[in-house]
C-alpha positions in Angstrom: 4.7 -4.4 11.4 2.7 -1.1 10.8 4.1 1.6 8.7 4.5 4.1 11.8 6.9 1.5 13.3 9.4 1.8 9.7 9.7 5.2 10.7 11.6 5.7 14.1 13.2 8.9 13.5 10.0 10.9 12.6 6.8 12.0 14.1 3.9 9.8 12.6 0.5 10.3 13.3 -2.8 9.0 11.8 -4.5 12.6 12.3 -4.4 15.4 11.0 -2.2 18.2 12.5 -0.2 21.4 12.0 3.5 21.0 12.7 6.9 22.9 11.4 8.0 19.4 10.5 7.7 18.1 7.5 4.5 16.1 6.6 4.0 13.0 4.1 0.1 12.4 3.2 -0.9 9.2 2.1 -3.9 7.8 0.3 -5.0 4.2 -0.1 -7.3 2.2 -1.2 -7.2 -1.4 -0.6 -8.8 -3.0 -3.8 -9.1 -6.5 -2.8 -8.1 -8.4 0.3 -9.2 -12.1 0.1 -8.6 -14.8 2.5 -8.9 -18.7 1.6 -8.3 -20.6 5.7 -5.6 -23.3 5.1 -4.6 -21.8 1.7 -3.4 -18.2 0.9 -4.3 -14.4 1.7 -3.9 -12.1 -1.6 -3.8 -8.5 -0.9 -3.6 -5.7 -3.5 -3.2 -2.2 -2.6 -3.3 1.3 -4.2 -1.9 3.8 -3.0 -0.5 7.7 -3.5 2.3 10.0 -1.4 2.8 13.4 -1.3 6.2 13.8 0.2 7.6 17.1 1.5 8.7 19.5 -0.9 7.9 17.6 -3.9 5.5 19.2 -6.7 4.8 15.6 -7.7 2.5 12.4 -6.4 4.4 9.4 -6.1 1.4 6.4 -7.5 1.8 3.0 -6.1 0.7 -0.7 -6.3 1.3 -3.4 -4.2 -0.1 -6.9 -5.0 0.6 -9.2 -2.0 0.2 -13.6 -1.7 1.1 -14.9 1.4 0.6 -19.0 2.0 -1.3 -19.3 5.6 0.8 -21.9 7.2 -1.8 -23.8 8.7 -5.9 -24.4 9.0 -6.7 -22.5 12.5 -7.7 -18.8 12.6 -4.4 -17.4 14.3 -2.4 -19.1 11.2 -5.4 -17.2 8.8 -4.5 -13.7 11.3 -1.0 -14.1 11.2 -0.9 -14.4 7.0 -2.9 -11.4 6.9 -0.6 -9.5 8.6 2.5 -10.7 7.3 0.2 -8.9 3.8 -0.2 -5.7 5.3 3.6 -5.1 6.4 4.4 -5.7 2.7 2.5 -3.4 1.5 3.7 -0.7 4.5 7.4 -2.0 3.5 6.7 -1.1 0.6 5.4 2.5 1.0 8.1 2.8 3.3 10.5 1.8 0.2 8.8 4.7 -1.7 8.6 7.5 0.8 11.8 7.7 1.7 12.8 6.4 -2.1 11.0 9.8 -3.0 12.7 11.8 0.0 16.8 10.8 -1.1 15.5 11.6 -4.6 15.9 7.5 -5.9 14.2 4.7 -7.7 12.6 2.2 -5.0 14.1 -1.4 -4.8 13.0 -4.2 -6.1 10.5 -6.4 -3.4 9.8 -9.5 -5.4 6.4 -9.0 -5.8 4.0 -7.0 -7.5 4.9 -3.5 -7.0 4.7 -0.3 -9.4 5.1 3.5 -8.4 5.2 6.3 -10.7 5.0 10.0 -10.6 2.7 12.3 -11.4 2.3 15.9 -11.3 0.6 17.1 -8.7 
């Protein structure tokens, strides 16, 4: 699942653009993304939000292993993105964490945020 998809109520879009509505920025930097065929993905993530009407940056990390269930390709694919929607769970879990004004929840994983000043 992509991040746009864990938010139905709002208007997501990948460019930039000037609306009345309130706008979220994100910044990421993926920092390692290995893949071992027949073994595990590991995926780890930084990342930063700006969420509306906050004077602060909301600093993440997400560190993500996933077993690949199998030694084709497709079960390689499908590991890789079962990665990538923990990680946009989890800046789901933060954005709108930071938007009701309280502490993320726990994923099981690796995953830090902090705030900064902006």
């Amino acid at each position: 699942m992509d991040l746009k998809g864990l938010f139905r109520d709002s208007l997501v879009s990948t460019n930039a653009q000037t609306t009345d509505r309130p706008v979220v920025r994100l910044a990421i930097n993926v920092r390692a993304f290995d893949s071992m065929p027949g073994s595990a993905v590991a995926l780890s993530v930084s990342w930063s939000i700006l969420t509306p009407g906050q004077d602060k940056v909301l600093n993440g990390r997400s560190v993500v292993l996933q077993r690949v269930e199998g030694d084709d390709y497709d079960a390689l694919v499908d590991a890789q993105s079962r990665a990538l929607a923990a990680v946009s769970g989890d800046m789901a879990d933060a954005i709108m964490s930071a938007i009701k004004k309280k502490p993320p929840s726990a994923s099981g994983r690796i995953f830090e945020a902090s705030i900064d000043a902006k």
